[in-house]
N, CA, C and O atoms as CSV, one atom per row, in Angstrom:
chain,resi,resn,atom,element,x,y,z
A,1,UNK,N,N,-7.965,122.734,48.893
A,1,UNK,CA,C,-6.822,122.368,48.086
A,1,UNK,C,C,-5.939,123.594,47.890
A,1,UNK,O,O,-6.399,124.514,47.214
A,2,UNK,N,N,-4.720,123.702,48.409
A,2,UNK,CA,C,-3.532,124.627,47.985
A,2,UNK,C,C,-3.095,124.759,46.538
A,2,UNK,O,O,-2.481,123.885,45.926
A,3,UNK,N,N,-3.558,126.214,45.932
A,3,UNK,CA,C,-3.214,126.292,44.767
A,3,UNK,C,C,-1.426,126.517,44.610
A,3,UNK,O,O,-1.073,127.485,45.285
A,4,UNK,N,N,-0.496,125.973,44.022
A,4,UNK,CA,C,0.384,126.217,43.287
A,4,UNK,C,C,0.611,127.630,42.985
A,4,UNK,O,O,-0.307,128.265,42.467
A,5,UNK,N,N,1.900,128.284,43.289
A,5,UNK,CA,C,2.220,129.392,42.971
A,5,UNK,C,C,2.459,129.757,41.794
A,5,UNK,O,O,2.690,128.683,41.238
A,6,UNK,N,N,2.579,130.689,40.903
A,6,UNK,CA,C,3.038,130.686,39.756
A,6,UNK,C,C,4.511,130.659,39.290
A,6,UNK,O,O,4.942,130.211,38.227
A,7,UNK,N,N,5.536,131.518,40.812
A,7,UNK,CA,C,6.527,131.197,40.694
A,7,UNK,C,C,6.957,131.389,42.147
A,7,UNK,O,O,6.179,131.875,42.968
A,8,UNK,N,N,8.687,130.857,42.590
A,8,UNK,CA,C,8.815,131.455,44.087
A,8,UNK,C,C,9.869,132.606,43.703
A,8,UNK,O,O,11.070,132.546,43.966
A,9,UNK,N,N,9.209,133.693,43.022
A,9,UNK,CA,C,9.695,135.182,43.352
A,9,UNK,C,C,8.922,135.807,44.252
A,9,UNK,O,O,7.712,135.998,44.128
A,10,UNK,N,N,9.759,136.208,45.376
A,10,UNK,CA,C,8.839,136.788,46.633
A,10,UNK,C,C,8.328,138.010,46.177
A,10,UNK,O,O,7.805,138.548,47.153
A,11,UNK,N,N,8.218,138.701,45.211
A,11,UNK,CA,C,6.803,140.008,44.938
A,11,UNK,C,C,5.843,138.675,44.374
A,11,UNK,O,O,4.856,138.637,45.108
A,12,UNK,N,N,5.778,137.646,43.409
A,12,UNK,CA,C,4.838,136.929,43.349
A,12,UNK,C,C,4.294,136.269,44.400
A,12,UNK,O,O,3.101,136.393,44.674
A,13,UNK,N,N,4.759,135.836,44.790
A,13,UNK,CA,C,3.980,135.244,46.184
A,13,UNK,C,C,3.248,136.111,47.338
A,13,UNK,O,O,2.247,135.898,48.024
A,14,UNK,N,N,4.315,137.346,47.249
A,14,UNK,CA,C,3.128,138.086,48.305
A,14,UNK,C,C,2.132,138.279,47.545
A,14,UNK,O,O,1.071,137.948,48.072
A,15,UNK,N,N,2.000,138.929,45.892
A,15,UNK,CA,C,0.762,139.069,45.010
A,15,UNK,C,C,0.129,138.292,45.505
A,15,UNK,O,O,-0.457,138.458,46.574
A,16,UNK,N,N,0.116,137.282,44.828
A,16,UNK,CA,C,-0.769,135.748,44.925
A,16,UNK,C,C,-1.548,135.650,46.739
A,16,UNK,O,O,-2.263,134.720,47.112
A,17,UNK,N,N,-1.207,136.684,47.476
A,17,UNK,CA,C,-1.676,136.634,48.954
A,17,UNK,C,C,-2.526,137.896,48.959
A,17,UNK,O,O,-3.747,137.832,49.106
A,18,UNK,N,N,-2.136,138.582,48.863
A,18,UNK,CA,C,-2.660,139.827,48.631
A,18,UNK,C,C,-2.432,141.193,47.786
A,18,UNK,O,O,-2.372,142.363,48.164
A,19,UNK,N,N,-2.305,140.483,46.228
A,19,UNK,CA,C,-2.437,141.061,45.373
A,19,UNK,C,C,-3.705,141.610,44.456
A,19,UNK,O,O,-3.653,142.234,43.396
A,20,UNK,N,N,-4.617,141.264,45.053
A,20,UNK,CA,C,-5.928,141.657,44.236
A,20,UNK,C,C,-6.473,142.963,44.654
A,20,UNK,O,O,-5.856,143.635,45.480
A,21,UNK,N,N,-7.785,143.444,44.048
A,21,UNK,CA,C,-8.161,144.784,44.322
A,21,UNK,C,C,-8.980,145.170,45.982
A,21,UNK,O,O,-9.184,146.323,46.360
A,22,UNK,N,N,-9.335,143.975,46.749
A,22,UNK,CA,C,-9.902,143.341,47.938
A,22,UNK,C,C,-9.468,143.221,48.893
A,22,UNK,O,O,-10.080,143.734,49.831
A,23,UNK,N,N,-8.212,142.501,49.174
A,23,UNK,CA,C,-7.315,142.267,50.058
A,23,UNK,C,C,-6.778,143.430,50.876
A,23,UNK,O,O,-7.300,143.600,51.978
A,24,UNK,N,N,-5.958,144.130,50.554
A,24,UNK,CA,C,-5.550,144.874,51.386
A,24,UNK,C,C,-6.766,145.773,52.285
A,24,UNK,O,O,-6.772,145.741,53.515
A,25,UNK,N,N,-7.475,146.328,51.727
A,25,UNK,CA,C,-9.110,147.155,51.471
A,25,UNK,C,C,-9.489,146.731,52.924
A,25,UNK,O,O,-9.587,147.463,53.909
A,26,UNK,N,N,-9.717,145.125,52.821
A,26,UNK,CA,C,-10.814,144.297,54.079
A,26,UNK,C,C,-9.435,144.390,55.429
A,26,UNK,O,O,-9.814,144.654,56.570
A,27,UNK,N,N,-8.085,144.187,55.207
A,27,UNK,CA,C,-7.200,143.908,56.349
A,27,UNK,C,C,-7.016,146.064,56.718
A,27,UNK,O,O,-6.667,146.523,57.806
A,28,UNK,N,N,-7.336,146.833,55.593
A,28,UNK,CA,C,-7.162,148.404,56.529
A,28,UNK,C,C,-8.493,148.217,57.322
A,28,UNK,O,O,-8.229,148.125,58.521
A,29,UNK,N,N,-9.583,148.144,57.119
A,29,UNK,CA,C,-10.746,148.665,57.900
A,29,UNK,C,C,-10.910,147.596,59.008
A,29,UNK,O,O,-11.837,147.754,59.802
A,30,UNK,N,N,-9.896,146.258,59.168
A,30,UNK,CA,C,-9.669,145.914,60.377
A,30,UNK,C,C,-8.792,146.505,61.243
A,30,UNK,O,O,-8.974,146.686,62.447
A,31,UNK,N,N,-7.581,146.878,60.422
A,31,UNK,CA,C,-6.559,147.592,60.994
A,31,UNK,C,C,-6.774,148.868,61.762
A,31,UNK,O,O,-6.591,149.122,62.952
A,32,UNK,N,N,-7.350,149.835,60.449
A,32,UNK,CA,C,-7.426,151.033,60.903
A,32,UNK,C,C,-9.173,151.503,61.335
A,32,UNK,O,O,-9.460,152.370,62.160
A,33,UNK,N,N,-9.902,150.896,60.747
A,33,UNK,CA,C,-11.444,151.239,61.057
A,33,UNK,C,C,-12.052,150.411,61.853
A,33,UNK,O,O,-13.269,150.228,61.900
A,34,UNK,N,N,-11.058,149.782,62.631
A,34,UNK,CA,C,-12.040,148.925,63.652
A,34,UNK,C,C,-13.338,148.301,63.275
A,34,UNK,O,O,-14.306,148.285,64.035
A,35,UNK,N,N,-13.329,147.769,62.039
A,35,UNK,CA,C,-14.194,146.984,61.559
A,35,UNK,C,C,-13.477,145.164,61.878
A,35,UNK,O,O,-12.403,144.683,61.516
A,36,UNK,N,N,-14.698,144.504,62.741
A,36,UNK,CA,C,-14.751,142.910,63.156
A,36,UNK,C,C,-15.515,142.139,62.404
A,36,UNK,O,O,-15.116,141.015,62.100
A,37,UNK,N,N,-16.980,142.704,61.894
A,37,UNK,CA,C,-17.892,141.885,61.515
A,37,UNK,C,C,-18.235,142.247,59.868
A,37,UNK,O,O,-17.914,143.337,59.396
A,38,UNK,N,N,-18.781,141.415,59.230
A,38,UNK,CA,C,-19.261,141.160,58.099
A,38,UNK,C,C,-19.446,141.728,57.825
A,38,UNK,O,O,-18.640,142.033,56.946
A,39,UNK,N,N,-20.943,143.079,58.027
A,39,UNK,CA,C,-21.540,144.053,57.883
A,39,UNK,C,C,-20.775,145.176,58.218
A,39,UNK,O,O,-21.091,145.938,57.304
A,40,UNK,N,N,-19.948,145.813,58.947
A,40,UNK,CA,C,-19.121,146.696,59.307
A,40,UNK,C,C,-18.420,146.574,58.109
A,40,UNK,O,O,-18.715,147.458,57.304
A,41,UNK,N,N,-17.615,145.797,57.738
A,41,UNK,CA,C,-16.518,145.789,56.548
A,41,UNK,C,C,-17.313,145.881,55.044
A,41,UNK,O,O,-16.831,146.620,54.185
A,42,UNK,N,N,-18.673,145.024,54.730
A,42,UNK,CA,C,-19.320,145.719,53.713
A,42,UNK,C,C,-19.855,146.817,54.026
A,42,UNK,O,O,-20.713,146.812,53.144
A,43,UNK,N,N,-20.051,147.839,54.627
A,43,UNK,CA,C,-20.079,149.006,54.497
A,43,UNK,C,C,-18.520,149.883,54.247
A,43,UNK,O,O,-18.454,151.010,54.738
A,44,UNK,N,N,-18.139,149.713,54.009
A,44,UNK,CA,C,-17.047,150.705,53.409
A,44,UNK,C,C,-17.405,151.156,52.080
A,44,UNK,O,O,-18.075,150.581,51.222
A,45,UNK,N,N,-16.688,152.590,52.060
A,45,UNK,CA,C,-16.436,153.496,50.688
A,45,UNK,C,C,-16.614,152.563,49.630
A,45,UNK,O,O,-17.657,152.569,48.977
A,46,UNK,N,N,-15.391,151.499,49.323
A,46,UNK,CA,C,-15.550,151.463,48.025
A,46,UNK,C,C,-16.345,150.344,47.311
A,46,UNK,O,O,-16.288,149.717,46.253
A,47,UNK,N,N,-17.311,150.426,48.707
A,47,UNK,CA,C,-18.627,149.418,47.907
A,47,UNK,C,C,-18.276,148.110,47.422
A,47,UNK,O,O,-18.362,147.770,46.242
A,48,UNK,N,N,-17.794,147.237,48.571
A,48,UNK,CA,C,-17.205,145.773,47.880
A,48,UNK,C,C,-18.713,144.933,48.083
A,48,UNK,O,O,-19.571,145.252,48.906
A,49,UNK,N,N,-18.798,143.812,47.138
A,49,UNK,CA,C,-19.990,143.383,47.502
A,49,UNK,C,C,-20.020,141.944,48.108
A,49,UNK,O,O,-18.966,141.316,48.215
A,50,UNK,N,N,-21.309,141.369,48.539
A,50,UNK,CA,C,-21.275,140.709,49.721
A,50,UNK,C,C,-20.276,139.113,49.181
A,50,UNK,O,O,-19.419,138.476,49.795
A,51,UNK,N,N,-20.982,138.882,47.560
A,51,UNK,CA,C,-19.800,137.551,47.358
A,51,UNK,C,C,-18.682,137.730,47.361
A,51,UNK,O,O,-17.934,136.858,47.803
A,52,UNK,N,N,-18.062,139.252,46.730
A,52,UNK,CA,C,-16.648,139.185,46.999
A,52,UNK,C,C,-16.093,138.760,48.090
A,52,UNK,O,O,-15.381,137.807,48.407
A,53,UNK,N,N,-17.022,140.532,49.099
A,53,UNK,CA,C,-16.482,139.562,50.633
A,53,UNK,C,C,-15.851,138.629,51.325
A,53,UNK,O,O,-14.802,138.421,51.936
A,54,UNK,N,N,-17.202,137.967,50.913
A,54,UNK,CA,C,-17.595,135.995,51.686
A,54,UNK,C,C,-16.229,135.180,50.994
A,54,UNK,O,O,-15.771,134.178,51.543
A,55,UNK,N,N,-15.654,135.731,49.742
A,55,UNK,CA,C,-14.815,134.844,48.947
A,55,UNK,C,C,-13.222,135.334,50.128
A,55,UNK,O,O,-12.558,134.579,50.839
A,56,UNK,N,N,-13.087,136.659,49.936
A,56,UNK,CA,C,-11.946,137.102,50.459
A,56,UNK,C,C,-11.629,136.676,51.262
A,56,UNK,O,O,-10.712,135.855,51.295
A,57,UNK,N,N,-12.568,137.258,52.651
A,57,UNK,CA,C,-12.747,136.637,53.793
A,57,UNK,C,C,-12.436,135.412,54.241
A,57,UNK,O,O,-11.557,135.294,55.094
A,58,UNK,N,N,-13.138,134.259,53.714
A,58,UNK,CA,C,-12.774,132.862,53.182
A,58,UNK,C,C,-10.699,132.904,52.897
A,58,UNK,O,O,-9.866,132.646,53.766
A,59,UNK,N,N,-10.526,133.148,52.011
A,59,UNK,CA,C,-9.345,133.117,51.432
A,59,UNK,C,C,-8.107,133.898,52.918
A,59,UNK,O,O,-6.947,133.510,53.057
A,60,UNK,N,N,-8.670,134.829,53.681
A,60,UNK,CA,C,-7.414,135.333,53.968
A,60,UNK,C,C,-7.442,134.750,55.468
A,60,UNK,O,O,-6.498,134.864,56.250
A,61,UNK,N,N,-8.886,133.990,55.806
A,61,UNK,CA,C,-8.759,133.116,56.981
A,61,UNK,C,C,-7.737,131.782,56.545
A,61,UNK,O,O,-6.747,131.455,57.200
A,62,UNK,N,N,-8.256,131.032,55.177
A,62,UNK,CA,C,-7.286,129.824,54.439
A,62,UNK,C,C,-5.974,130.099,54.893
A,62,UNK,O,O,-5.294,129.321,55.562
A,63,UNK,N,N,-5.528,131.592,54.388
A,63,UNK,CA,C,-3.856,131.886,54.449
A,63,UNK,C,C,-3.181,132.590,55.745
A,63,UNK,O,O,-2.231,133.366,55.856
A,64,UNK,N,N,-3.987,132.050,56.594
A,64,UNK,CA,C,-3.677,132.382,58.122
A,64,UNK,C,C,-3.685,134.062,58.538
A,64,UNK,O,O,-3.237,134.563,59.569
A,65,UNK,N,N,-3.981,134.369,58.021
A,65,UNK,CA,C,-4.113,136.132,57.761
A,65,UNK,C,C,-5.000,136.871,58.840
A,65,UNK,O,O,-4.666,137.869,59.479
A,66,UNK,N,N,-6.391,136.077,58.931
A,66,UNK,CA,C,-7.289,136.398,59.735
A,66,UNK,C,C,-7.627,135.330,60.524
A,66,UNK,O,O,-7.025,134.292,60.250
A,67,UNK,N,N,-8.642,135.269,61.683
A,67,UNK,CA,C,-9.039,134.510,61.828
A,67,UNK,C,C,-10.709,134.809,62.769
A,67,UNK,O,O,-10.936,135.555,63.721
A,68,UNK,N,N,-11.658,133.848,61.979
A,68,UNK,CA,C,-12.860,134.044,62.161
A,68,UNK,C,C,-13.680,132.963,63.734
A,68,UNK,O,O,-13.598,131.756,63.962
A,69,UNK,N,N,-14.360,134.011,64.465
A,69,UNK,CA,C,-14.330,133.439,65.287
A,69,UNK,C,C,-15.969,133.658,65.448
A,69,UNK,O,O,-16.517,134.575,64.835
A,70,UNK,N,N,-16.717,132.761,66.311
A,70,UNK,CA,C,-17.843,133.060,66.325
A,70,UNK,C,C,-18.295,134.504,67.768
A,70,UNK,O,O,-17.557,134.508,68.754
A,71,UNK,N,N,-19.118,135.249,67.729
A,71,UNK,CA,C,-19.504,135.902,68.430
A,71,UNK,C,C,-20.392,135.435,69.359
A,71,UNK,O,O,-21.289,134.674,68.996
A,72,UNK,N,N,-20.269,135.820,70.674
A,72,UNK,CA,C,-20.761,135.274,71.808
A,72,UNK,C,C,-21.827,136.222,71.753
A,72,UNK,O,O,-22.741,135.611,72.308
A,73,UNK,N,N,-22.317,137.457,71.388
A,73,UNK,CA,C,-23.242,138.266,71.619
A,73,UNK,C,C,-24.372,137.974,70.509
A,73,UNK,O,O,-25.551,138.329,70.544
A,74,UNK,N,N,-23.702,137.231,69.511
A,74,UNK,CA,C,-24.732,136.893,68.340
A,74,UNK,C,C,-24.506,135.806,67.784
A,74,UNK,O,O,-23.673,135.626,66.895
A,75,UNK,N,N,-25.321,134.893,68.322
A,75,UNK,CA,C,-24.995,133.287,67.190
A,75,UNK,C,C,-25.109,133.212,65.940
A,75,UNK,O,O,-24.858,132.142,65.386
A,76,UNK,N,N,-25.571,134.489,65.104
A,76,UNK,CA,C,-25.366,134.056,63.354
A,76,UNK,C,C,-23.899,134.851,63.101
A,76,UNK,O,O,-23.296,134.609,62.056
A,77,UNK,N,N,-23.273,135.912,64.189
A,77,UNK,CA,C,-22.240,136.754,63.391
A,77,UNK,C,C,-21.117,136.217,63.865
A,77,UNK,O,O,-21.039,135.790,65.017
A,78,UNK,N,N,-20.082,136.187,62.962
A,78,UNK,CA,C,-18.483,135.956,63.428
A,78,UNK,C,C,-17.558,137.523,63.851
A,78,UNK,O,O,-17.891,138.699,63.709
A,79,UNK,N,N,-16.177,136.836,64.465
A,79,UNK,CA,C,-15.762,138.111,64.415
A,79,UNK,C,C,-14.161,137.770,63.810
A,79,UNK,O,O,-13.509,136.752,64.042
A,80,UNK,N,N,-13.736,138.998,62.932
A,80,UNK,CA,C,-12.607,138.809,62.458
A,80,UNK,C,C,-11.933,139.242,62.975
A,80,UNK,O,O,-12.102,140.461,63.013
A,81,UNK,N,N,-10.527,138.656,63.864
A,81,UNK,CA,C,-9.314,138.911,63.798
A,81,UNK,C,C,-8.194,139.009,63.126
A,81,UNK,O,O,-7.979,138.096,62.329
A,82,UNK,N,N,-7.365,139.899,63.216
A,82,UNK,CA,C,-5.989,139.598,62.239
A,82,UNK,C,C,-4.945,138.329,63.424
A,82,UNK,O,O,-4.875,138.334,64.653
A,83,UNK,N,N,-4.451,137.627,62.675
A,83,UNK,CA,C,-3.022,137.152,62.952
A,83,UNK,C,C,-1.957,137.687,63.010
A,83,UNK,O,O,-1.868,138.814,62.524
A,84,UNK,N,N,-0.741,137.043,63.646
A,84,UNK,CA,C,0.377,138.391,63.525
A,84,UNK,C,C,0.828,138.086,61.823
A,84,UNK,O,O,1.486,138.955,61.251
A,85,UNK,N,N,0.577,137.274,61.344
A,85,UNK,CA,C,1.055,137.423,59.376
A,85,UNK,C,C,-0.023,138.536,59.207
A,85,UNK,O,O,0.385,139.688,59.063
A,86,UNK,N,N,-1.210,138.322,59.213
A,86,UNK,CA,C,-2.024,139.698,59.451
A,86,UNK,C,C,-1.365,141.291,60.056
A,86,UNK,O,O,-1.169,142.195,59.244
A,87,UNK,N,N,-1.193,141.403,60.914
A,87,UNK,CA,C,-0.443,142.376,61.454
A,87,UNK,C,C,0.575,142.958,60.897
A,87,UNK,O,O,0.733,144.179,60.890
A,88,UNK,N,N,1.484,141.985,60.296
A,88,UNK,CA,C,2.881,142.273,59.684
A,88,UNK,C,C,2.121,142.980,58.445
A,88,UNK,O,O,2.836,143.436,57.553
A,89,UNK,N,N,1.121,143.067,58.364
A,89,UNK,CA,C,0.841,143.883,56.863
A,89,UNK,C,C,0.626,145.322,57.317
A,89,UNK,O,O,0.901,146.117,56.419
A,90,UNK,N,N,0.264,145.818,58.312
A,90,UNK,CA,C,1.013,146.802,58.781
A,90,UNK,C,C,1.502,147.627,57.915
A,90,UNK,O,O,0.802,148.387,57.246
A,91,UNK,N,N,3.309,147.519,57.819
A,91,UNK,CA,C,4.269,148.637,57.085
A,91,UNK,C,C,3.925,148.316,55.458
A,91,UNK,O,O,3.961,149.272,54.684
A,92,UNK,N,N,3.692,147.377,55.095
A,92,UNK,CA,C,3.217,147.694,53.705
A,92,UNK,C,C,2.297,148.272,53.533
A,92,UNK,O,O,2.543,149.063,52.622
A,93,UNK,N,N,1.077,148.408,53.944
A,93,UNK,CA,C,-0.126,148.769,54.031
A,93,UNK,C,C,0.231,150.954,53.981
A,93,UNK,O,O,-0.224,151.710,53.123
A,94,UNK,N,N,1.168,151.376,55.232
A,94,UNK,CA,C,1.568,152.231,55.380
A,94,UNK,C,C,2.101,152.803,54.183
A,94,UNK,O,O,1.631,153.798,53.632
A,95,UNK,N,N,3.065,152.170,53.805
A,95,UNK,CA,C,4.005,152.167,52.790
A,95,UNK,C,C,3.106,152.743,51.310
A,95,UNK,O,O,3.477,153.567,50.474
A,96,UNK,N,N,2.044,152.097,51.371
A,96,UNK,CA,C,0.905,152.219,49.977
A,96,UNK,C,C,0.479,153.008,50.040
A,96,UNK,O,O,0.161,153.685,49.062
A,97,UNK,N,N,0.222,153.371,51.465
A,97,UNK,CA,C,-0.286,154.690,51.472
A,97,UNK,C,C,0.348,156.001,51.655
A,97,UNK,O,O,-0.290,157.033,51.446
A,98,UNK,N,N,1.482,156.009,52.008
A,98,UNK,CA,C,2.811,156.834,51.634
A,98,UNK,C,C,2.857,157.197,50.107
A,98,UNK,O,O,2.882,158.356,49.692
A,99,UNK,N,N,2.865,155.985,49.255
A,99,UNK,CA,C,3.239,156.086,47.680
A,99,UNK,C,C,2.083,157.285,47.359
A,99,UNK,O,O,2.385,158.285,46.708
A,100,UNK,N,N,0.716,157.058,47.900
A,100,UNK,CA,C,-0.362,157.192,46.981
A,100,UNK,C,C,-0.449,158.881,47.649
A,100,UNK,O,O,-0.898,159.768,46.923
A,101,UNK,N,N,-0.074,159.136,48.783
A,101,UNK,CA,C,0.068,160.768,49.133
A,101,UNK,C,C,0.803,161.695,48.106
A,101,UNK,O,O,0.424,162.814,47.759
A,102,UNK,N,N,2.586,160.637,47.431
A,102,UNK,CA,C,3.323,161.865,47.066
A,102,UNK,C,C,2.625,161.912,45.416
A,102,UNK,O,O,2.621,162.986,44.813
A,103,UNK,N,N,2.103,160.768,44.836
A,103,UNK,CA,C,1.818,160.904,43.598
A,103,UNK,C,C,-0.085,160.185,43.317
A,103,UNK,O,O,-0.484,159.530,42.355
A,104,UNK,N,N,-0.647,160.509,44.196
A,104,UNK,CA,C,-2.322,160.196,43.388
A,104,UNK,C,C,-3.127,161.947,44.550
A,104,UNK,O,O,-2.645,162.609,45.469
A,105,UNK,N,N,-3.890,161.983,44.119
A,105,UNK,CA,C,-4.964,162.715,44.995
A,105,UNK,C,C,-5.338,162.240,46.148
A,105,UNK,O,O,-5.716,161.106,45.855
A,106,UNK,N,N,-5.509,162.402,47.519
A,106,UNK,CA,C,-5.722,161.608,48.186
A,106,UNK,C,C,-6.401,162.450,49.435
A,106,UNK,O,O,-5.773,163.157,50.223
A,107,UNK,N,N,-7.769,162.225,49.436
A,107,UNK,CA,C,-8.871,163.275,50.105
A,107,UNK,C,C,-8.186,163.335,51.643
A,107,UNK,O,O,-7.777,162.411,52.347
A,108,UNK,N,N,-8.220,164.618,51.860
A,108,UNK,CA,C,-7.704,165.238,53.188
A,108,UNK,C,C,-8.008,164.696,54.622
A,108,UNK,O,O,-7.264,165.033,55.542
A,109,UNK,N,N,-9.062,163.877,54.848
A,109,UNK,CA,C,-8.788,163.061,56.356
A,109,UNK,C,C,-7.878,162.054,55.974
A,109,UNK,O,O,-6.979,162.035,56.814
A,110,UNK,N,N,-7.715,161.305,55.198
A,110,UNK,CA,C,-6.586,160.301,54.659
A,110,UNK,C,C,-5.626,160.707,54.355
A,110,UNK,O,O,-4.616,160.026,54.532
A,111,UNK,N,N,-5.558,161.860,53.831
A,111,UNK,CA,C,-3.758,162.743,53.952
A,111,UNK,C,C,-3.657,162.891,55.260
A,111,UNK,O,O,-2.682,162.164,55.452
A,112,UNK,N,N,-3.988,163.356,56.456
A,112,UNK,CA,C,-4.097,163.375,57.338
A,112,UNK,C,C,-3.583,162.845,58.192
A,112,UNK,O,O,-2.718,163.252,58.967
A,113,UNK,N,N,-4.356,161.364,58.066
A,113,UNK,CA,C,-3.618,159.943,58.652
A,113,UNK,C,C,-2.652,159.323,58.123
A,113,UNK,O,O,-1.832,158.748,58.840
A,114,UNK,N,N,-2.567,159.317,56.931
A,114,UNK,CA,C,-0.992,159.109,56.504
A,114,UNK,C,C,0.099,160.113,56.793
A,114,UNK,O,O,1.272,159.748,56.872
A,115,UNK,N,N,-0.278,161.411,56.957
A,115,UNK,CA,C,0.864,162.198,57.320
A,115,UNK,C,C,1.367,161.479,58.968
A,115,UNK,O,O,2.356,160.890,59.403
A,116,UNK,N,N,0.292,161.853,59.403
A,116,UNK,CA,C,0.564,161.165,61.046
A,116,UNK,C,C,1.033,159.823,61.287
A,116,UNK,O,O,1.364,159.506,62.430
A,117,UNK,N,N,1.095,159.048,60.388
A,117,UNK,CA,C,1.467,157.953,60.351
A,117,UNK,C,C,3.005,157.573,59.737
A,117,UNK,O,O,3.739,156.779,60.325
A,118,UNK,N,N,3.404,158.272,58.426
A,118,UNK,CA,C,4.695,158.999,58.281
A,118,UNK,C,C,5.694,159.626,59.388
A,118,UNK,O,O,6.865,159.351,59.654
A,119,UNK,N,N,5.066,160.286,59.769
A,119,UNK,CA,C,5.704,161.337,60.526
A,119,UNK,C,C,6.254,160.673,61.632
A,119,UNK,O,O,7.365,161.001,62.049
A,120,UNK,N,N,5.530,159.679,62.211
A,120,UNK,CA,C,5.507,159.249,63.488
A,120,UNK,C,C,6.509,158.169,63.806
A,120,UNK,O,O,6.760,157.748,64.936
A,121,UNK,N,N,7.196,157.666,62.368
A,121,UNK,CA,C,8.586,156.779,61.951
A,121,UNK,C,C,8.067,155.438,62.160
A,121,UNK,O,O,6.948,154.978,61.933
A,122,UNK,N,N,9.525,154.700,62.829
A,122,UNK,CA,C,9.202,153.152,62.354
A,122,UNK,C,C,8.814,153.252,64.547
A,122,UNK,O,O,8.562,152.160,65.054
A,123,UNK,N,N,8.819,154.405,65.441
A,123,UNK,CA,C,8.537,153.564,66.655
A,123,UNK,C,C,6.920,153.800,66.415
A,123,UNK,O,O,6.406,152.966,67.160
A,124,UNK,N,N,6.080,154.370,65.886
A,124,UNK,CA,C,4.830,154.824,66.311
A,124,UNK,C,C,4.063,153.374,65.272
A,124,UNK,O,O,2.896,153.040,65.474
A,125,UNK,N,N,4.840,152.749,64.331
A,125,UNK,CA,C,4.674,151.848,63.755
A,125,UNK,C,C,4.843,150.448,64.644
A,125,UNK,O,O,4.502,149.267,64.578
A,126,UNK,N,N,5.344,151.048,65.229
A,126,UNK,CA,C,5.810,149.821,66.307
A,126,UNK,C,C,4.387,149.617,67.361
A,126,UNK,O,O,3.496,148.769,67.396
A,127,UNK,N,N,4.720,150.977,68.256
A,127,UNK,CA,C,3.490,150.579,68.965
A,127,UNK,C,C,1.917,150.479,68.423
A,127,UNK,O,O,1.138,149.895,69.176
A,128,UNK,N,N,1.558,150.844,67.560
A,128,UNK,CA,C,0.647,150.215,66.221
A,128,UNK,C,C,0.331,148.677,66.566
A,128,UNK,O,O,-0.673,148.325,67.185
A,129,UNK,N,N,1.408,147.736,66.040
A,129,UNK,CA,C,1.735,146.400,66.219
A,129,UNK,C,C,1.492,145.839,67.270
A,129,UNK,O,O,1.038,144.698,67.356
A,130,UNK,N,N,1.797,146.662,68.311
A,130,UNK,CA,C,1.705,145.876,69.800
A,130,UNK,C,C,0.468,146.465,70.162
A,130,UNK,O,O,-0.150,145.805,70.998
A,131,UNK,N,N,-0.109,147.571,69.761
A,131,UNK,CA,C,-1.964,147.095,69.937
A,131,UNK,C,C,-2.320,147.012,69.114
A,131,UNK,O,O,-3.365,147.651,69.236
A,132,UNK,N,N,-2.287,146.607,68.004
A,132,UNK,CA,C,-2.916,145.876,67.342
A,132,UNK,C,C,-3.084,144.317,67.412
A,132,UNK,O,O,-4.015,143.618,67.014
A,133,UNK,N,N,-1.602,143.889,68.198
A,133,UNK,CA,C,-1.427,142.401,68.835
A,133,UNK,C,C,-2.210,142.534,70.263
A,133,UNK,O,O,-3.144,141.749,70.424
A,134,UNK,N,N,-1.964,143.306,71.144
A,134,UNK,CA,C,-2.936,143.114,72.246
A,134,UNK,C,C,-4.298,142.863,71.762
A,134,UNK,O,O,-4.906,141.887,72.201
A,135,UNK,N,N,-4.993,143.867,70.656
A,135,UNK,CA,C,-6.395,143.258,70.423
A,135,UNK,C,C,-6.789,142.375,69.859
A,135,UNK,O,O,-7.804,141.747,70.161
A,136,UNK,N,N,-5.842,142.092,68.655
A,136,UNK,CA,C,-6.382,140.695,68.104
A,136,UNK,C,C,-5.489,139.140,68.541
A,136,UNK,O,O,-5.735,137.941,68.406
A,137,UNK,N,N,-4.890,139.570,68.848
A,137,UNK,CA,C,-4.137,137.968,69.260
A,137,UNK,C,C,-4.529,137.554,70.688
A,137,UNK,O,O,-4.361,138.163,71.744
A,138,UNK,N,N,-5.126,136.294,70.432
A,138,UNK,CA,C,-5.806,135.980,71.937
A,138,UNK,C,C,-4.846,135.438,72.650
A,138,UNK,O,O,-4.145,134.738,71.919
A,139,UNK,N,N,-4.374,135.440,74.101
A,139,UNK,CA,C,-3.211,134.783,74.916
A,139,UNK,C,C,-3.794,133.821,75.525
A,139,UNK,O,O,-4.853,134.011,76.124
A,140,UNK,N,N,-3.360,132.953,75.487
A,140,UNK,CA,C,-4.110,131.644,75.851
A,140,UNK,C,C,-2.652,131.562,77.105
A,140,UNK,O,O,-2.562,130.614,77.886
């Protein structure tokens, strides 16, 4: 069942998609950590746990975001892809992490990659997109 928005102001609606503390978190360590599977993505830093997960996960396949596919190498594991609405999270994603360089602390391999990722403008953002679409978008 499609929940009802609270309103159609577009910062609410993207909230309501990926406004929680979860969301963005599970679409970087697909993005950037080459994390596919279940277990790969609960292992990250900030220790998300397995119901959150299973809930998120759930939720950002619902909103076309990801999409879960079964694994041919293992019949109990799936594998997550992003979509290109997935993908397009991209420059925001960047963007957050831009904010959080000029004003939070932000441990030095991750300054790092955000500098390089800054630096590199909107083409290195670009080709980003187009492999990140070569790997997850299947061409049928």
């Amino acid at each position: 069942m499609k929940k009802e928005p609270k309103s159609g102001c577009s910062i609410n609606l993207g909230l309501e998609v990926f406004g929680d503390k979860w969301t963005l978190l599970i679409i970087r360590d697909i993005l950037f950590g080459n994390k596919n599977h279940f277990r790969e993505i609960l292992k990250s830093d900030e220790k998300i746990s397995t119901k959150t997960l299973t809930t998120r996960l759930n939720d950002l396949e619902q909103k076309g975001i990801l999409i879960k596919e079964n694994d041919s190498s293992h019949k109990q594991k799936y594998i997550y892809n992003l979509t290109e609405k997935g993908i397009d999270l991209l420059p925001v994603i960047v963007s957050i992490a831009d904010w959080s360089l000029k004003y939070e602390s932000v441990d030095e391999i991750s300054s790092k990659h955000t500098k390089q990722l800054i630096d590199g403008g909107k083409s290195l953002i670009e080709k980003l997109t187009i492999d990140l679409k070569e790997k997850h978008l299947k061409k049928n």
